[in-house]
C-alpha positions in Angstrom: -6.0 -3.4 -12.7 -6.5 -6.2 -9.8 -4.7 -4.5 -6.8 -2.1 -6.4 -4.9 -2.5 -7.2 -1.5 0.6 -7.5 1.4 2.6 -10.5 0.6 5.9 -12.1 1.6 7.8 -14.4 -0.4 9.0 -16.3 2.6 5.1 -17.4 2.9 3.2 -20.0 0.5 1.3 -18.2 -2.2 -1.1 -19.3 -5.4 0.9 -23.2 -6.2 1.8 -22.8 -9.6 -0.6 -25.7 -11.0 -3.3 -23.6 -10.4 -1.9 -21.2 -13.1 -1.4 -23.9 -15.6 -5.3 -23.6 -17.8 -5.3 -19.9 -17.2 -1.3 -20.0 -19.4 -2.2 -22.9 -21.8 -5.3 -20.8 -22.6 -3.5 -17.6 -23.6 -3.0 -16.6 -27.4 0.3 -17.2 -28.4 2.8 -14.2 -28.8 4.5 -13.5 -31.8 7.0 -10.5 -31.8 6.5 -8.5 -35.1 9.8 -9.4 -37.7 10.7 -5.7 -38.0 11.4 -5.6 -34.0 14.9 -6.4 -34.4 16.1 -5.5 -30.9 15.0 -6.3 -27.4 15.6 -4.3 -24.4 14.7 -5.9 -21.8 14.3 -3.8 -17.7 14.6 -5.3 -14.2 14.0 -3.5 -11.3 16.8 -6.0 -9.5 19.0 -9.0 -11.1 17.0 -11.9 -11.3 13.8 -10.0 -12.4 14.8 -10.5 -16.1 15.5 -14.1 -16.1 12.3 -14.6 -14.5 10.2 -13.2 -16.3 11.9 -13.0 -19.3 14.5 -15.0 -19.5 13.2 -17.5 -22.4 12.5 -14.3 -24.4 16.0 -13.3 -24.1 17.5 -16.6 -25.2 14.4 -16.8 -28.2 15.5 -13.4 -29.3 19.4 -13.7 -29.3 19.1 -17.2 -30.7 17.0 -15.6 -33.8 19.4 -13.2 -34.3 17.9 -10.0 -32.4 19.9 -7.8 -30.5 19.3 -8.1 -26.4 20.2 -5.5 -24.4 19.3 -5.7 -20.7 18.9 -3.0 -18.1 18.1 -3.7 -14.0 17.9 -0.4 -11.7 19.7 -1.7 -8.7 22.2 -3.8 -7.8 19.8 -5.7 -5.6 21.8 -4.9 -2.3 18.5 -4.8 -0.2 17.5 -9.0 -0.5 19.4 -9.3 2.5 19.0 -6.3 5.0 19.6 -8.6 7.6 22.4 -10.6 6.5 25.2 -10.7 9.5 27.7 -12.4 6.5 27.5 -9.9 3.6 27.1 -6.0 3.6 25.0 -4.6 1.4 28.0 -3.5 -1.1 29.0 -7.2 -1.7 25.6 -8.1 -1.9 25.9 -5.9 -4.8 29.2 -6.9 -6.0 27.3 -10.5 -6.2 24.3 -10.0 -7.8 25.8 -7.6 -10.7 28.5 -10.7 -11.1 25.4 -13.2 -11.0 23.5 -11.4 -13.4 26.0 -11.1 -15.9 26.4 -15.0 -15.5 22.8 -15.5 -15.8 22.7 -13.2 -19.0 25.7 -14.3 -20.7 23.8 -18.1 -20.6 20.5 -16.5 -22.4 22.8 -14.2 -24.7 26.0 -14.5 -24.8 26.6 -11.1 -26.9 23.8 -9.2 -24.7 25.0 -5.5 -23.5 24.1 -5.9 -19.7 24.0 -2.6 -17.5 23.2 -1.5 -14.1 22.1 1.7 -13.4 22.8 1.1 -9.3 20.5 2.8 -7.8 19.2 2.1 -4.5 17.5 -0.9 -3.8 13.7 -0.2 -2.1 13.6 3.8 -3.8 13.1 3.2 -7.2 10.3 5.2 -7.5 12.2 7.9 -6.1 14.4 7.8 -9.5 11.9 7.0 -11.8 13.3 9.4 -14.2 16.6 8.1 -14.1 15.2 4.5 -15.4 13.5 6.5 -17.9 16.8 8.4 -19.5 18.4 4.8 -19.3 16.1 3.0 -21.2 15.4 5.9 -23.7 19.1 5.5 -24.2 19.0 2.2 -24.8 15.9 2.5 -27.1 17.7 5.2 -29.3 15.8 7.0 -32.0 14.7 3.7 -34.1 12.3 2.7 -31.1 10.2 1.0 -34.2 12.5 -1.5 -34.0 12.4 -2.2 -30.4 10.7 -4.8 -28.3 10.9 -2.6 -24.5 9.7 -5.3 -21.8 9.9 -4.6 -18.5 7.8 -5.4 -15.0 4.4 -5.3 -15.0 3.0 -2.1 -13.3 1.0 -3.6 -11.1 3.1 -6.9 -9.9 3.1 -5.4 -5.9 6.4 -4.5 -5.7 7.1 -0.7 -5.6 10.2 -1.5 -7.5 8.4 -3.6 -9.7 5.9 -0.9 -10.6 8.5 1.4 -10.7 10.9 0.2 -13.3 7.6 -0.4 -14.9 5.8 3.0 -15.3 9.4 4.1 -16.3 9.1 1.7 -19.0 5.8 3.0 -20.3 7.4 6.3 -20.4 10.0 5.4 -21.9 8.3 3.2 -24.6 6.0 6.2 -25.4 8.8 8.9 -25.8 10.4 6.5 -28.0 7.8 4.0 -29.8 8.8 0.9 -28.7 6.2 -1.8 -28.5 6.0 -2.4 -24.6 5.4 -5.8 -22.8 5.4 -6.4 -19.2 5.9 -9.6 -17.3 4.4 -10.3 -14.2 7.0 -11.3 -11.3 5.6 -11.8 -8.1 1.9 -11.6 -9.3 1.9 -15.1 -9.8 2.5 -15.4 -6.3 -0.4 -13.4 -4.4 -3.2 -13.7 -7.4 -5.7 -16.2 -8.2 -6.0 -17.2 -12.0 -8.6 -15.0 -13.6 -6.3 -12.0 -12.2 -4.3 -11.6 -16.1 -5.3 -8.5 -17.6 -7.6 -9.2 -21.0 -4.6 -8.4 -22.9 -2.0 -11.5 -22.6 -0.2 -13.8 -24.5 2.4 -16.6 -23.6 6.0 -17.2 -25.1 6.5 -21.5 -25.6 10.0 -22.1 -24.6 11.8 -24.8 -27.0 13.4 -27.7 -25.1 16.9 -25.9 -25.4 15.3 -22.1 -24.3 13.7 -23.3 -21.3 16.7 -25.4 -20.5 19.0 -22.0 -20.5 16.4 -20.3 -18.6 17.2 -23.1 -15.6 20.6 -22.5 -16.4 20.7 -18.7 -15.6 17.8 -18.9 -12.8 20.8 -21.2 -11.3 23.2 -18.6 -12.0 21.5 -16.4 -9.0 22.8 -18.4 -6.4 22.3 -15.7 -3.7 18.7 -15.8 -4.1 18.2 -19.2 -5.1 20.1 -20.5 -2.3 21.0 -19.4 1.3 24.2 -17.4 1.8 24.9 -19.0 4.9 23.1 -21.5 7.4 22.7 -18.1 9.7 19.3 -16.6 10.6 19.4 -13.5 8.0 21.1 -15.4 5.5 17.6 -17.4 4.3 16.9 -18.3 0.7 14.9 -15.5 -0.9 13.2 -17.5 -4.2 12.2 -20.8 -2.9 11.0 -23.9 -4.7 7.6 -23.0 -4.8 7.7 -19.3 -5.9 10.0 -20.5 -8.8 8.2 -23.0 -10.0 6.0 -20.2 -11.1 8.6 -19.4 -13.9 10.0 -23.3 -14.6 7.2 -24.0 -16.8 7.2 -24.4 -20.9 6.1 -21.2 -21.3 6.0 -17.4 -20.2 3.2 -14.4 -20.3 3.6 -10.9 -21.6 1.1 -8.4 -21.0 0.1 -5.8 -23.9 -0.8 -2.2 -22.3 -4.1 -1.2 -24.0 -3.1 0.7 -27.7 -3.1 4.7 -26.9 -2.8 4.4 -23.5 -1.9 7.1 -21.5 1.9 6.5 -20.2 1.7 8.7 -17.2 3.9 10.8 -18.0 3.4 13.8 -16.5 7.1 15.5 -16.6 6.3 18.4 -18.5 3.5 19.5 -16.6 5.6 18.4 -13.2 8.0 21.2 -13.9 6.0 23.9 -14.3 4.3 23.0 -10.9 7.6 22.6 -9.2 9.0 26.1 -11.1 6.3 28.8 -12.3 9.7 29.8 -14.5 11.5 26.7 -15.1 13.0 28.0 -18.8 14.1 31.2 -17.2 12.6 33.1 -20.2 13.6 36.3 -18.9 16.8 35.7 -19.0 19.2 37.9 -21.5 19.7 34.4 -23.2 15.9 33.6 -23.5 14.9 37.3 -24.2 17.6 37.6 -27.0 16.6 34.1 -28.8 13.2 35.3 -28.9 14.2 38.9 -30.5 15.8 36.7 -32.9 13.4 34.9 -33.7 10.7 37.8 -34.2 13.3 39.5 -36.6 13.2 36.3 -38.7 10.1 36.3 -39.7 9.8 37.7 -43.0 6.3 39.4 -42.8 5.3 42.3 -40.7 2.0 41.2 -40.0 0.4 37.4 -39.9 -3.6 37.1 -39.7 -4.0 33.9 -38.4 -1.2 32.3 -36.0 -0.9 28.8 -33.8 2.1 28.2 -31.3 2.5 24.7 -30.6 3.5 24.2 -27.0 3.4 27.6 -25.6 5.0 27.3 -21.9 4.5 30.0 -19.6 3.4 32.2 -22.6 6.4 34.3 -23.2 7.1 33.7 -27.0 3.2 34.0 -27.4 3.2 37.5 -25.8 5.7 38.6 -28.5 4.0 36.7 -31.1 1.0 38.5 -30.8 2.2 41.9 -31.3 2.7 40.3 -35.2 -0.6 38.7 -35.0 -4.4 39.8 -35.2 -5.0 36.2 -34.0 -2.5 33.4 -31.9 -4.0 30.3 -30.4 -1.1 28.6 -28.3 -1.7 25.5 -27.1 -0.3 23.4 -24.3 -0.6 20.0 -22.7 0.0 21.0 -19.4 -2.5 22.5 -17.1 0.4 24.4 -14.8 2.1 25.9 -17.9 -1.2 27.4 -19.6 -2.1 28.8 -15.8 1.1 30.6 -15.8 0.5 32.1 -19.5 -2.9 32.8 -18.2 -1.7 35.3 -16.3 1.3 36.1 -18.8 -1.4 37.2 -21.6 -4.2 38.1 -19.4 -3.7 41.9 -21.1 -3.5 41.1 -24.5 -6.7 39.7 -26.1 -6.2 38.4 -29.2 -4.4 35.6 -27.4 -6.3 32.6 -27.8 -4.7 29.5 -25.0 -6.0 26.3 -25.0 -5.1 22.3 -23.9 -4.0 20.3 -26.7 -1.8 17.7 -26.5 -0.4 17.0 -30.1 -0.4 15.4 -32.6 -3.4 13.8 -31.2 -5.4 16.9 -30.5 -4.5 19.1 -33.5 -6.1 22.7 -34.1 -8.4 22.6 -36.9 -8.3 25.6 -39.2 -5.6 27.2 -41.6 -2.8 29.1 -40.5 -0.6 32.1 -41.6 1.5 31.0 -39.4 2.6 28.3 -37.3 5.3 28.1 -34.7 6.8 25.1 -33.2 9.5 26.3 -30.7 11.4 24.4 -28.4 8.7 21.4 -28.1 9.9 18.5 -30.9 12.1 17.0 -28.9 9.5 16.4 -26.5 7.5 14.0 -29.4 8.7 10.8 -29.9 10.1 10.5 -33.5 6.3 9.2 -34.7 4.7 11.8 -33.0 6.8 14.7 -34.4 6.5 12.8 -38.3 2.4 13.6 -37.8 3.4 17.0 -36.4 5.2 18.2 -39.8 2.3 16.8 -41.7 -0.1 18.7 -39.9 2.0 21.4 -39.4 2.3 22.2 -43.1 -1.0 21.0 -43.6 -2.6 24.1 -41.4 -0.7 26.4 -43.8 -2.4 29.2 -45.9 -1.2 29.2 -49.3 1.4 31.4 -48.5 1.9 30.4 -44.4 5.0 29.9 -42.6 6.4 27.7 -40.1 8.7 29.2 -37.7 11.4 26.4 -35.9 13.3 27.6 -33.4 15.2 24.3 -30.7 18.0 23.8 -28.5 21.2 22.3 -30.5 21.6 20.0 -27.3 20.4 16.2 -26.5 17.5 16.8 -23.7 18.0 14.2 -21.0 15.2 11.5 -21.0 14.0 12.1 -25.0 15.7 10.4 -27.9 15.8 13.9 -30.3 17.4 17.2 -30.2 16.9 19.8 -31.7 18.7 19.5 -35.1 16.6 16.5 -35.5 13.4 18.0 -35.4 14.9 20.7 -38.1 15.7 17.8 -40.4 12.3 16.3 -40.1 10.4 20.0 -41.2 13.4 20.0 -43.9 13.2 16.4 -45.4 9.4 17.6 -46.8 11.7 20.0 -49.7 10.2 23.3 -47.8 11.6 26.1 -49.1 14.1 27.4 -46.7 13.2 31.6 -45.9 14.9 32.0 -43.2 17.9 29.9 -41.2 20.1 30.8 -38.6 22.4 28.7 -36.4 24.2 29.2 -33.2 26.2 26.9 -30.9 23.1 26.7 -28.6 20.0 27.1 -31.4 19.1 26.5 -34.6 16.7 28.6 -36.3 14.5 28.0 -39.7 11.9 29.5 -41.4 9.7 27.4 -43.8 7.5 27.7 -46.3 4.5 25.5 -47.9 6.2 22.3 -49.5 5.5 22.7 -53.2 
């Protein structure tokens, strides 16, 4: 990724003819017919009808559902502005943006998370929880396009990584759309992986229409020093011509996302699993299990260790895996006294556990897949299993903040195969199943 040097808008960049054989050149970008809604993520008002305005109009005009999410207000353009305080800055933009929008899409859900404006990345996983909202849990119908990472911007990037997240918790196809890139690059700067939109006659001439719309950054506020135009002629030429460029993140790329693991650094405890809640779940769930003994056992995201100390003492063999290096040092030291305990990083489904199971436990983790993820999980899950193995579900009833499934999701999956059901058992808080092989 090309690295963005210190720029100002208010100072002349890349001219936008320059750009003009590196766009022409680009494949062309066709959205696949089963992506039926767009949600589209600004980091301020105005990002989205630069960079992806024509996309809006293009997918509202062929019937696609837009929604369109921007972080902040955008109260920061004008920190010096001695005619407007930052709260009617706001007041402006969120009015101008819903003008902009409703010329694009007229039946587009618009929302604004307001946060503050220059500190995105300080509530990066509030952007997240937003658009996994928005995404829902049919992300294979989604289009999620958002600021490039690597525009320059620290709001930019941060609405951006967000995005990835997001995208990956919920499998929507990501784009990203460069903003101020074309600005402070030279052409040859695109990642390998672009591809250009061609705006009709009528697209691009909506796209005018809403960039218009953003009067307090298309135009001055005032003829007072402070009250300057922020996006001048030049820098929006950049997004006036017949076309507009998406960048495609590398398939399997690693989102970043590093929220699991970030709690167990921040909290060697961060369940509380020896609370009389936590302690009394697990009793119930080793006096479900229908067998004294199991031979061979796997627990699929093991934490700190605390089900997989109990687990063992059913076991003559558990191999818990986790994906995040803080959690398996604190079961480390959790299981250092019981050796048949077996830990090991494993991020699934990707990095499944080969061998065959008596048993195999998947406890408060499938609401941290994505829906695709946790449909290879039950395959694999009851595709470990002995003849006669078991899989032990035990999840919160609740919607964890930031992942599109809860618990009685998950359940449904495991259940949707026809397992036979051994042993269920349901609470206000947790649901409980034990499954056998699907015939």
């Amino acid at each position: 990724m090309v690295s963005a040097p210190d720029f100002r808008h208010d100072r002349a960049g890349t001219p936008p003819s320059a750009w003009d054989a590196t766009v022409a050149a680009l494949p062309v970008l066709t959205l696949p017919t089963s992506r039926r809604r767009i949600v589209v993520a600004g980091a301020h008002p105005d990002d989205e009808t630069l960079g992806a305005g024509g996309l809006i109009r293009a997918a509202a005009t062929s019937g696609r559902q837009v929604q369109v999410v921007t972080a902040t207000a955008g109260e920061g353009s004008h920190p010096h502005s001695p005619t407007r305080t930052p709260d009617e800055l706001a007041g402006m933009r969120r009015t101008e943006l819903r003008t902009a929008i409703a010329a694009l899409a007229p039946d587009a859900d618009v929302r604004c998370l307001d946060l503050p404006d220059g500190d995105v990345a300080a509530h990066v996983e509030a952007v997240v929880a937003a658009l996994v909202e928005a995404i829902g849990t049919s992300g294979d119908e989604v289009v999620l396009c958002a600021p490039w990472r690597g525009d320059g911007h620290p709001d930019h990037e941060a609405v951006g990584q967000a995005a990835a997240i997001a995208a990956a918790r919920a499998d929507a196809l990501l784009l990203e759309y460069p903003i101020w890139l074309w600005h402070w690059a030279q052409p040859g700067a695109l990642p390998a992986a672009a591809s250009r939109l061609a705006l009709e006659t009528d697209d691009l001439a909506a796209k005018r229409s809403a960039v218009a719309a953003h009067r307090s950054q298309v135009r001055p506020l005032s003829p007072a020093p402070g009250d300057e135009v922020m996006l001048g002629p030049d820098l929006l030429a950049h997004f006036d011509r017949p076309a507009e460029v998406f960048l495609h993140p590398p398939a399997g790329e690693d989102s970043g996302d590093d929220a699991l693991d970030r709690v167990h650094r921040d909290d060697p405890d961060p369940w509380q699993v020896d609370s009389p809640y936590e302690r009394r779940k697990r009793a119930v769930t080793l006096a479900s299990l229908t067998r004294e003994r199991y031979g061979d056992a796997l627990e699929v995201g093991c934490s700190v260790g605390a089900l997989a100390v109990d687990l063992a003492a059913r076991c003559d063999h558990l191999l818990a895996v986790d994906d995040s290096p803080a959690a398996l040092e604190i079961a480390r030291r959790r299981t250092s006294d019981v050796p048949h305990v077996e830990l090991r990083g494993a991020r699934v489904p990707r990095q499944w556990p080969e061998g065959r199971r008596d048993l195999v436990c998947i406890s408060e983790v499938g609401y941290f897949l994505s829906p695709r993820e946790l449909g290879a999980v039950v395959d694999l899950a009851f595709g470990s299993l002995t003849e006669d193995g078991e899989v032990l579900l035990c999840h919160w009833r609740h919607q964890p903040v930031g992942w599109p499934l809860a618990g009685p999701a998950v359940h449904d999956a495991f259940l949707a195969t026809g397992a036979p059901v051994l042993v269920e058992h349901q609470e206000p808080d947790f649901l409980l199943h034990v499954l056998g092989r699907p015939s």
